[in-house]
Kinemage of the C-alpha trace (Angstrom):
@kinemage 1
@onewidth
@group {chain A} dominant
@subgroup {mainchain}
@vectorlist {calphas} color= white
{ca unk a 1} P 0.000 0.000 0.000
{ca unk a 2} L 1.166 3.895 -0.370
{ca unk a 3} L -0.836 6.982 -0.347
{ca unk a 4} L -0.811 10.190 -1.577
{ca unk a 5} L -0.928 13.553 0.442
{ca unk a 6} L -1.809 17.020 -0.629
{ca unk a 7} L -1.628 19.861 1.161
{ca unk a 8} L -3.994 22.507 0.380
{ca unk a 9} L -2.354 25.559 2.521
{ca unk a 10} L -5.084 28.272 1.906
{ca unk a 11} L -7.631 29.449 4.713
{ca unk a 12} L -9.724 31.801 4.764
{ca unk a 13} L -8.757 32.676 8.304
{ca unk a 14} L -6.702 31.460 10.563
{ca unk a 15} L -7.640 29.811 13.534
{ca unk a 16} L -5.343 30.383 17.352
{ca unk a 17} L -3.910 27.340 17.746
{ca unk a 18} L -3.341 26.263 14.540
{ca unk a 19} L 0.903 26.106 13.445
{ca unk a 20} L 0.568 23.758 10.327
{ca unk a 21} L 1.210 25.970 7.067
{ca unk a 22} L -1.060 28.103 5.559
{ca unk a 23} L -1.979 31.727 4.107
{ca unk a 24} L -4.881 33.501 3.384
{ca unk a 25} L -3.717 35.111 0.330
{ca unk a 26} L -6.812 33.016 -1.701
{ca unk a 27} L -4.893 35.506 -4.986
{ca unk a 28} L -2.633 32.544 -5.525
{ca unk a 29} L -4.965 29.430 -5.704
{ca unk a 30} L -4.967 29.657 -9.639
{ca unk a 31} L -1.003 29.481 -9.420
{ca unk a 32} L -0.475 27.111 -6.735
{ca unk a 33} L -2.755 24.448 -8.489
{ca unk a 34} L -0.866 25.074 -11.584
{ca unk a 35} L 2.695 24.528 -9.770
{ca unk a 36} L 1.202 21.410 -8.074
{ca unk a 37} L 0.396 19.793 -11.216
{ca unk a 38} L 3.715 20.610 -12.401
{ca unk a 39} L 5.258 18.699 -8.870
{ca unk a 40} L 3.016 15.733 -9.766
{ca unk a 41} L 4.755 15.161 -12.661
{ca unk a 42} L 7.688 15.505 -11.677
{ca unk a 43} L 7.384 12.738 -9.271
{ca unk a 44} L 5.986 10.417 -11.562
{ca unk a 45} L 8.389 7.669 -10.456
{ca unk a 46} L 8.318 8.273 -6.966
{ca unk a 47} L 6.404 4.999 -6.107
{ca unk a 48} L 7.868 2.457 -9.216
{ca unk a 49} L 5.213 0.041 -9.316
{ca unk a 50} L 3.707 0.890 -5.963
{ca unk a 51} L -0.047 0.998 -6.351
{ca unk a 52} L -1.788 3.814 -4.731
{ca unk a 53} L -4.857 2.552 -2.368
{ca unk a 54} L -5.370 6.383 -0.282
{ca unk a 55} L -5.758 9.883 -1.834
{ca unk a 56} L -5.921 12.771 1.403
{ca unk a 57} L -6.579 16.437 0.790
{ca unk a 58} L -5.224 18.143 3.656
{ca unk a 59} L -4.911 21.572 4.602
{ca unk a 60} L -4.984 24.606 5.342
{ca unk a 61} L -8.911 23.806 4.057
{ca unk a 62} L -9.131 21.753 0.920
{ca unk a 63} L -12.729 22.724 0.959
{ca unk a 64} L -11.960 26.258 -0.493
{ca unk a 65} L -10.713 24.672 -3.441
{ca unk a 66} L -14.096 24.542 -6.021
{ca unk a 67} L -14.875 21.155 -7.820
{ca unk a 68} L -13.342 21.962 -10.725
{ca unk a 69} L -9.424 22.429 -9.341
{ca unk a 70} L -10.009 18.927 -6.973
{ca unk a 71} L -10.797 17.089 -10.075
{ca unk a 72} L -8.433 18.313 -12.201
{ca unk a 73} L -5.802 17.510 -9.073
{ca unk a 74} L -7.361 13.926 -9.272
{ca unk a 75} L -7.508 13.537 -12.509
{ca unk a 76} L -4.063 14.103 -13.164
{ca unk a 77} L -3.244 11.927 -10.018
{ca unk a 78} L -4.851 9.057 -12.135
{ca unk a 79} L -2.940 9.651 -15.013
{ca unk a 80} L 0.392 9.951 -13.171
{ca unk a 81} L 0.110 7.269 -11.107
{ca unk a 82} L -1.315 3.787 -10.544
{ca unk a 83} L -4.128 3.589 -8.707
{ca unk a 84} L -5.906 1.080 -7.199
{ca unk a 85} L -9.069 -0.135 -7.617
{ca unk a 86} L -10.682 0.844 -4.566
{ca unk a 87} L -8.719 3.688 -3.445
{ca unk a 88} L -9.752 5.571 -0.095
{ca unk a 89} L -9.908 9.788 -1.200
{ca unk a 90} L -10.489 12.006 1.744
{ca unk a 91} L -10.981 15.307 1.614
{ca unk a 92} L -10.995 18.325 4.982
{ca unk a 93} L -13.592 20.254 4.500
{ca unk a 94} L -15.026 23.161 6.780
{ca unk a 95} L -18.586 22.873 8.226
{ca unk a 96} L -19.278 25.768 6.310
{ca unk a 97} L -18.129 24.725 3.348
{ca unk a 98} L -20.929 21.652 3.263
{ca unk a 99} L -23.557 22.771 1.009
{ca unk a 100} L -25.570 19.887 -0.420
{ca unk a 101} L -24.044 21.374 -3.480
{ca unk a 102} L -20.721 20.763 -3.258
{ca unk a 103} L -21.001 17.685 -1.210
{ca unk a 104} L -22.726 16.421 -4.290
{ca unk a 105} L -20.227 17.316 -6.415
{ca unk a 106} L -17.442 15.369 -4.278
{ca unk a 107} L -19.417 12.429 -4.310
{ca unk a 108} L -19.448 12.617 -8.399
{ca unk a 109} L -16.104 13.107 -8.402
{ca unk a 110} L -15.240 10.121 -6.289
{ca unk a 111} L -14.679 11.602 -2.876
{ca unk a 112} L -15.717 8.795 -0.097
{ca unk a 113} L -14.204 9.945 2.768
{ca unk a 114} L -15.103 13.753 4.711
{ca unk a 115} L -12.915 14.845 7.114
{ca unk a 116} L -14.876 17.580 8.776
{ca unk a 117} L -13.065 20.285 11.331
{ca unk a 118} L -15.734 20.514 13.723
{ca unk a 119} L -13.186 21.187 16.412
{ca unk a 120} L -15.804 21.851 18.668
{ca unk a 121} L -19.732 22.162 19.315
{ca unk a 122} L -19.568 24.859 22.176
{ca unk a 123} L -19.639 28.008 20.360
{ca unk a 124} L -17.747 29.736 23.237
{ca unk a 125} L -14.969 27.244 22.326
{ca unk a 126} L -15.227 27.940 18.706
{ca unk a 127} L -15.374 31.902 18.831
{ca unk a 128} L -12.133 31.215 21.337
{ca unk a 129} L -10.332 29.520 18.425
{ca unk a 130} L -11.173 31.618 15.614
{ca unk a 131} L -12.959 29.472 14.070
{ca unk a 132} L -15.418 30.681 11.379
{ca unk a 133} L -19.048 28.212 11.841
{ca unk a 134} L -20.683 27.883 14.808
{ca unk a 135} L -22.326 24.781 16.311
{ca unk a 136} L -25.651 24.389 14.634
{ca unk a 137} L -23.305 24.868 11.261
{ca unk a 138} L -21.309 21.816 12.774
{ca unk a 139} L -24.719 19.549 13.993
{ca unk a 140} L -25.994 20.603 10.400
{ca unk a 141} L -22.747 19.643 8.425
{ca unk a 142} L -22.325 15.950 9.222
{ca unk a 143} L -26.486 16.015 8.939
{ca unk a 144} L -26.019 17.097 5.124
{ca unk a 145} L -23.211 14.878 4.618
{ca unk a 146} L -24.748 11.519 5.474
{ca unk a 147} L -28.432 12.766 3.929
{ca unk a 148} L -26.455 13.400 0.509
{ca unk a 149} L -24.666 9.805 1.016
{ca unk a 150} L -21.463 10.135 2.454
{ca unk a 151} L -21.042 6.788 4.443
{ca unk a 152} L -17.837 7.775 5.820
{ca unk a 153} L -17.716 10.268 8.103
{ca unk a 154} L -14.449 11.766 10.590
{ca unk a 155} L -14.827 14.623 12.250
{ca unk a 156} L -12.394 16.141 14.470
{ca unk a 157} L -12.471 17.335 18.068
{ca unk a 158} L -10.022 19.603 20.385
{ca unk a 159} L -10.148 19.100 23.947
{ca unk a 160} L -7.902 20.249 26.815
{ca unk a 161} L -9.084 23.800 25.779
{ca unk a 162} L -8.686 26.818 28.139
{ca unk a 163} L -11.501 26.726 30.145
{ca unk a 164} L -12.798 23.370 29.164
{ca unk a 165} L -14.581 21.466 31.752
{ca unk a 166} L -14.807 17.592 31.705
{ca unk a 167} L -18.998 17.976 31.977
{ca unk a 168} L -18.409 20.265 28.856
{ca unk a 169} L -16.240 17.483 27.327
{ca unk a 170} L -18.636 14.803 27.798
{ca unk a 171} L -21.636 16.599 26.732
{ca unk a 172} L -19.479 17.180 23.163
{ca unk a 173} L -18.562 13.683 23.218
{ca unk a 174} L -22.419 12.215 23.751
{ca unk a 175} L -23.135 14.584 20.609
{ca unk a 176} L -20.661 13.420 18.600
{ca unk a 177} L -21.653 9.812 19.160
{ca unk a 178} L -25.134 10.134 18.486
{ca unk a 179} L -24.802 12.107 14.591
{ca unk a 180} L -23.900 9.210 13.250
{ca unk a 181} L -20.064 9.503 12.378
{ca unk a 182} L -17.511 6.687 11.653
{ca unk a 183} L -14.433 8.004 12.817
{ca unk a 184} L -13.449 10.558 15.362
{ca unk a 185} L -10.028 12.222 15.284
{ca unk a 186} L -9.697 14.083 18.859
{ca unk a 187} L -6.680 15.978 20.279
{ca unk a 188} L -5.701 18.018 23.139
{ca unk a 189} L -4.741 21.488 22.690
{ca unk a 190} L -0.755 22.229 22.218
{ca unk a 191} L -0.035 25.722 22.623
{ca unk a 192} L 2.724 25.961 19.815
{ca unk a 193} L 5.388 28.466 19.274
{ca unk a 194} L 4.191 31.602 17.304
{ca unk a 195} L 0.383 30.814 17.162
{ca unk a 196} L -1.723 33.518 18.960
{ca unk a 197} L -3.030 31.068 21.640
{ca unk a 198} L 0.736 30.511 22.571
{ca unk a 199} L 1.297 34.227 22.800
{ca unk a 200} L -1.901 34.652 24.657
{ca unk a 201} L -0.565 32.044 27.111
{ca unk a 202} L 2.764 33.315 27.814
{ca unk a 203} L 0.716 36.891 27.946
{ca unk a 204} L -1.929 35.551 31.397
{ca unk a 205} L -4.424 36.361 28.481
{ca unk a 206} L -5.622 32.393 28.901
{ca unk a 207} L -4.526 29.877 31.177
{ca unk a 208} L -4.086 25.927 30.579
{ca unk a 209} L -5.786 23.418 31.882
{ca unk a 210} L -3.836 21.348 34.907
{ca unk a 211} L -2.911 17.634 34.375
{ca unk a 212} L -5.227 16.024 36.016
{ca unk a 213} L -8.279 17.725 34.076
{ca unk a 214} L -6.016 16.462 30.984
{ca unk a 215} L -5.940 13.091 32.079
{ca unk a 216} L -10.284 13.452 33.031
{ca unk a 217} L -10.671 14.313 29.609
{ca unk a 218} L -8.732 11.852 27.915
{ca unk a 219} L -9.719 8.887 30.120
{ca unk a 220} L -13.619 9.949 29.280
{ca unk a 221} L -12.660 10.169 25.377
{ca unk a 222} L -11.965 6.530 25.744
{ca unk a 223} L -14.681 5.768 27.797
{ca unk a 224} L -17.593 7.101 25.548
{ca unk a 225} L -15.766 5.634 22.864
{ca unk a 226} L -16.054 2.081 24.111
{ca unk a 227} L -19.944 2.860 25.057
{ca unk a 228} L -20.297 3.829 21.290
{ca unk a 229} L -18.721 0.702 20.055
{ca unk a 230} L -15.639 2.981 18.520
{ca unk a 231} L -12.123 1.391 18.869
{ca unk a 232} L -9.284 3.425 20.334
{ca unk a 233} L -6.985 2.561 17.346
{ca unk a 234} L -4.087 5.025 17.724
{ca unk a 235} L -3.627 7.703 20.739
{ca unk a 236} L -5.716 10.634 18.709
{ca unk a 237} L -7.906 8.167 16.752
{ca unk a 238} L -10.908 6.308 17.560
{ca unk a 239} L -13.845 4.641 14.818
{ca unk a 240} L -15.711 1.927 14.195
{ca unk a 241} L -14.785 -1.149 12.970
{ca unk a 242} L -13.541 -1.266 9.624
{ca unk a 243} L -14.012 2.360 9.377
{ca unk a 244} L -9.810 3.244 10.519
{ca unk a 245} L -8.508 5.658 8.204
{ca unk a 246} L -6.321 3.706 5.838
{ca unk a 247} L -4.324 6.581 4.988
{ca unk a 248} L -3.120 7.973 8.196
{ca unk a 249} L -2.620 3.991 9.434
{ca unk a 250} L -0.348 3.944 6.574
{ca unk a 251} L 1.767 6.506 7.935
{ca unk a 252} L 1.755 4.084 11.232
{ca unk a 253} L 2.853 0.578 9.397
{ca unk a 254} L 5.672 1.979 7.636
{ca unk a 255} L 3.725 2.466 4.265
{ca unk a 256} L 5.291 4.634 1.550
{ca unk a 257} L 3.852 8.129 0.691
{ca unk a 258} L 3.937 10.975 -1.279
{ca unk a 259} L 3.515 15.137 0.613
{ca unk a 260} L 2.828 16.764 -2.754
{ca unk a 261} L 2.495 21.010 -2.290
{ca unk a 262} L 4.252 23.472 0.387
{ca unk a 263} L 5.661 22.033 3.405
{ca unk a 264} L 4.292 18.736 2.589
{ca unk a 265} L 6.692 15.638 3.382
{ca unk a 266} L 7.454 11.871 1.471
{ca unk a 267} L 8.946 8.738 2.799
{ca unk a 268} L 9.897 6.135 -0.078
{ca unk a 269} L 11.100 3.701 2.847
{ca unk a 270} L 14.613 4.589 2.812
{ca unk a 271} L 14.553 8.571 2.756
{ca unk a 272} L 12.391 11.479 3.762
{ca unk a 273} L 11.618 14.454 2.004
{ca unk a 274} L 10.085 17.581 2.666
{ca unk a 275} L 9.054 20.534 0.784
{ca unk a 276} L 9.533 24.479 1.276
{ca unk a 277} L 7.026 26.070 3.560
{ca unk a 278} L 6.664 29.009 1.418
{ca unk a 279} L 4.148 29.242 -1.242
{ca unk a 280} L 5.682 31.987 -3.185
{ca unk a 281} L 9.048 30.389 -3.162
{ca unk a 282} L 7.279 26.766 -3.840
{ca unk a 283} L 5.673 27.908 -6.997
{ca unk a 284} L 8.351 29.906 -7.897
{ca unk a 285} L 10.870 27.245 -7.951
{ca unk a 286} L 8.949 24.594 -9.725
{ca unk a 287} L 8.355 27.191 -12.768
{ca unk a 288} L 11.877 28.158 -12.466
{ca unk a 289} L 12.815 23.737 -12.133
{ca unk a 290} L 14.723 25.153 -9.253
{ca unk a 291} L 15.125 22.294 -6.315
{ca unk a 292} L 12.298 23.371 -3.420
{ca unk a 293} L 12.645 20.206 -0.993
{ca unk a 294} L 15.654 18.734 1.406
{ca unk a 295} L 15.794 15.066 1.714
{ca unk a 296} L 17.318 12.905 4.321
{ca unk a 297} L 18.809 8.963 4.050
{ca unk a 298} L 17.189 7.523 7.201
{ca unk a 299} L 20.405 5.438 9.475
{ca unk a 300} L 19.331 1.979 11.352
{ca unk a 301} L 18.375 4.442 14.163
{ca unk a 302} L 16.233 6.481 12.439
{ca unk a 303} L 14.233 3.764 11.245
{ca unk a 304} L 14.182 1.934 14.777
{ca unk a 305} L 13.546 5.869 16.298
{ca unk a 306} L 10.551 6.085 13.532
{ca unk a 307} L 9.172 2.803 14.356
{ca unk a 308} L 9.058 3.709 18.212
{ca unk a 309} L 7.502 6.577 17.539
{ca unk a 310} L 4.933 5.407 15.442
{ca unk a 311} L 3.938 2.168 16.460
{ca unk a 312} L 3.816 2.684 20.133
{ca unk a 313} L 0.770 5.459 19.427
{ca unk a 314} L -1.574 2.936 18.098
{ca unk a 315} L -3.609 -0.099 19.690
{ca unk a 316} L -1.299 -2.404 17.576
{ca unk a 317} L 1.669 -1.436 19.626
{ca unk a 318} L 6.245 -2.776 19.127
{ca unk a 319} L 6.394 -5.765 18.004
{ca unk a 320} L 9.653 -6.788 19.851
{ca unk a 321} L 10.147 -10.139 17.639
{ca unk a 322} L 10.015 -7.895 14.110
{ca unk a 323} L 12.504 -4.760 15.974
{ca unk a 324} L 14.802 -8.089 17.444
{ca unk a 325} L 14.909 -9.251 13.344
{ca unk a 326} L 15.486 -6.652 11.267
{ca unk a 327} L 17.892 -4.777 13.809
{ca unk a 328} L 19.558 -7.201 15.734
{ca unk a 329} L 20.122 -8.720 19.654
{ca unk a 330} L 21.494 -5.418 20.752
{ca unk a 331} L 18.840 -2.630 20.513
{ca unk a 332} L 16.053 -4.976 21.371
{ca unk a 333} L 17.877 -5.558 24.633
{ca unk a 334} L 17.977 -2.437 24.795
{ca unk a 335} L 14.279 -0.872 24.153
{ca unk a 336} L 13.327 -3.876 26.002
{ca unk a 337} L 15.451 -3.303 29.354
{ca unk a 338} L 13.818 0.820 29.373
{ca unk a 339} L 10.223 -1.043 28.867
{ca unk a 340} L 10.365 -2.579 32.127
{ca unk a 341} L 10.363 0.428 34.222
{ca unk a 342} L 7.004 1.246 32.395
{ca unk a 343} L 5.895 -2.325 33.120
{ca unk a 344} L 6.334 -1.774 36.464
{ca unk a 345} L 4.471 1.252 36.773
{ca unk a 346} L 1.865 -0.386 34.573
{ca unk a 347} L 2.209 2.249 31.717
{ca unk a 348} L 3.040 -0.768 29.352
{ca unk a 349} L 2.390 -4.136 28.686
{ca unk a 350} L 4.239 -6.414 27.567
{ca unk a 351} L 3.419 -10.259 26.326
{ca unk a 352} L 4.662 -12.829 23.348
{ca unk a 353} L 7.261 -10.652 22.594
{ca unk a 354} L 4.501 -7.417 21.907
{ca unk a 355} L 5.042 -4.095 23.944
{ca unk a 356} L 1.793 -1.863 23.717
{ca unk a 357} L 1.153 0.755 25.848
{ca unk a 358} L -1.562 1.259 28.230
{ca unk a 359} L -4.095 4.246 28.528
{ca unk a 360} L -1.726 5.038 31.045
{ca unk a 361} L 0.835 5.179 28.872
{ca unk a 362} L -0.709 7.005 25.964
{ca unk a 363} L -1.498 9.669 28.432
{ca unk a 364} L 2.423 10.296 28.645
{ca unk a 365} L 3.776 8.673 25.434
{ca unk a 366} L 5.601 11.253 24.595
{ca unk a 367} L 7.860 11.233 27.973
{ca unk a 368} L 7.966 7.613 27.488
{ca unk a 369} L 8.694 7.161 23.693
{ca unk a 370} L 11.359 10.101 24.125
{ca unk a 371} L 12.769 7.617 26.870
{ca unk a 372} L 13.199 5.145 24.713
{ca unk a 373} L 14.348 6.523 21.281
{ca unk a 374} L 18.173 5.452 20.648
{ca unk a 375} L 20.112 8.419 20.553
């Protein structure tokens, strides 16, 4: 399996927590969809005879992109590449961006998969992130998406927000559940450098929420989940059975893929690559056939650093047999000696030679995974 990413970095606003690239400078669509088809060509060989089985429009918001551009992205997706038969294409779109219109058009274009930023149905919450649609747009979103057919729904969800109770998390939870959706993608806030909620922070302007509440709210995401019949498949992702999404778990099992547009990143399983994050200088060096990404050959301890990092986030968890295999006696002794501490202190499990990490655990992965990464 690979899959193909692009990254569709225009918003019409931006929201307060949000650090992934993006501008509102909507001028340059026209352009950028221009230079993108250009970049697809050029990687024509990127996957030899790989075939493609997922197609993800990310953003920024895909969603301001109109019908025509997406299938003229696909299109020459199709003709670049091979694809499989019964390919997975998701596309983000914004709650207000789900007209019966357009979600009708996406469905005639081959779309199957929404990915809808909800973010949150509290419109205190929402106005607090800059966020342009406000609940009822949300409720009324996924509502339009399943009555026009859409059978696969995610929608995602921020918790851990500044003044976020856990009676305000459940409540958002209980909704979620009951509007029919087949995936849920839900993380806690990280106040990262240079967004505005990050300068607010540092400011007094807002204040975080303490560990414990953190811990409230994440234990309850996984709790209403189970009542729901959703599966806690990796630490941020939760759905129903066969209803994972096959392109992010191909990020998690080591799958190849292609970041096509600005600051968008490939792994052909040996190297990584990663673009510019700068529109203007992304277009302009693909016009000029100017280089615009770095790449990087991966040593035996990136790969055993990567598969750490991944693997350890989902429900599937190490398998200690496959790291002992393809890297040898010594660094299994090794990631298996600092897994015992976390046995101990029942953050981990361990048994047949599979490490997995409990609820516990995925409440501090990143303090334990940054434990055990080989430096």
């Amino acid at each position: 399996m690979a899959g193909i990413y692009i990254h569709i970095p225009f918003c019409v606003q931006r929201c307060y927590y949000c650090d992934f690239y993006s501008t509102i400078k909507l001028q340059h669509i026209d352009d950028y969809v221009e230079a993108l088809i250009k970049e697809i060509q050029l990687k024509s060989d990127f996957f030899q005879d790989s075939k493609i089985e997922t197609i993800y429009f990310g953003g920024g918001t895909p969603s301001v992109l109109n019908i025509n551009k997406i299938e003229k992205i696909k299109s020459v997706l199709y003709k670049t590449f091979k694809i499989s038969n019964n390919p997975e294409i998701t596309i983000e779109i914004n709650p207000d961006d789900t007209n019966p219109i357009y979600l009708n058009n996406l469905l005639n274009i081959d779309i199957n998969r929404l990915s809808i930023g909800v973010q949150s149905f509290d419109d205190t919450c929402l106005k607090l992130m800059n966020r342009r649609h406000n609940s009822k747009q949300a409720i009324k979103s996924i509502e339009n998406a399943i009555k026009m057919g859409f059978k696969n729904i995610s929608i995602d969800l921020i918790y851990g927000l500044p003044g976020m109770t856990l009676e305000k998390w459940i409540k958002e939870l209980e909704l979620a559940f009951s509007l029919q959706i087949r995936h849920l993608s839900a993380y806690h806030l990280t106040y990262e450098k240079k967004t505005v909620f990050k300068i607010w922070l540092i400011a007094g302007k807002i204040k975080s929420i303490n560990d414990e509440e953190s811990w409230q709210q994440f234990f309850h995401l996984n709790n209403e989940a189970k009542k729901n019949d959703f599966e806690h498949y990796e630490i941020s992702n939760l759905a129903k059975k066969d209803f994972y999404s096959r392109h992010n778990s191909g990020y998690w099992n080591d799958k190849k893929y292609l970041g096509l547009g600005p600051s968008a990143h490939s792994y052909n399983g040996h190297s990584r690559q990663w673009n510019v994050s700068n529109l203007k200088n992304y277009i302009q060096a693909i016009n000029d056939k100017k280089v615009f990404f770095e790449t990087e050959e991966l040593s035996i301890k990136n790969k055993i650093n990567e598969y750490i990092l991944t693997k350890l986030r989902t429900s599937a968890g190490l398998n200690l047999s496959l790291l002992k295999d393809s890297y040898g006696i010594k660094y299994f002794k090794y990631i298996r000696d600092k897994l015992n501490k976390y046995t101990n202190s029942e953050h981990a499990l361990i048994k047949e030679n599979q490490a997995n990490l409990t609820l516990k655990g995925w409440f501090i992965s990143d303090k334990i995974i940054s434990d055990l990464l080989i430096v």
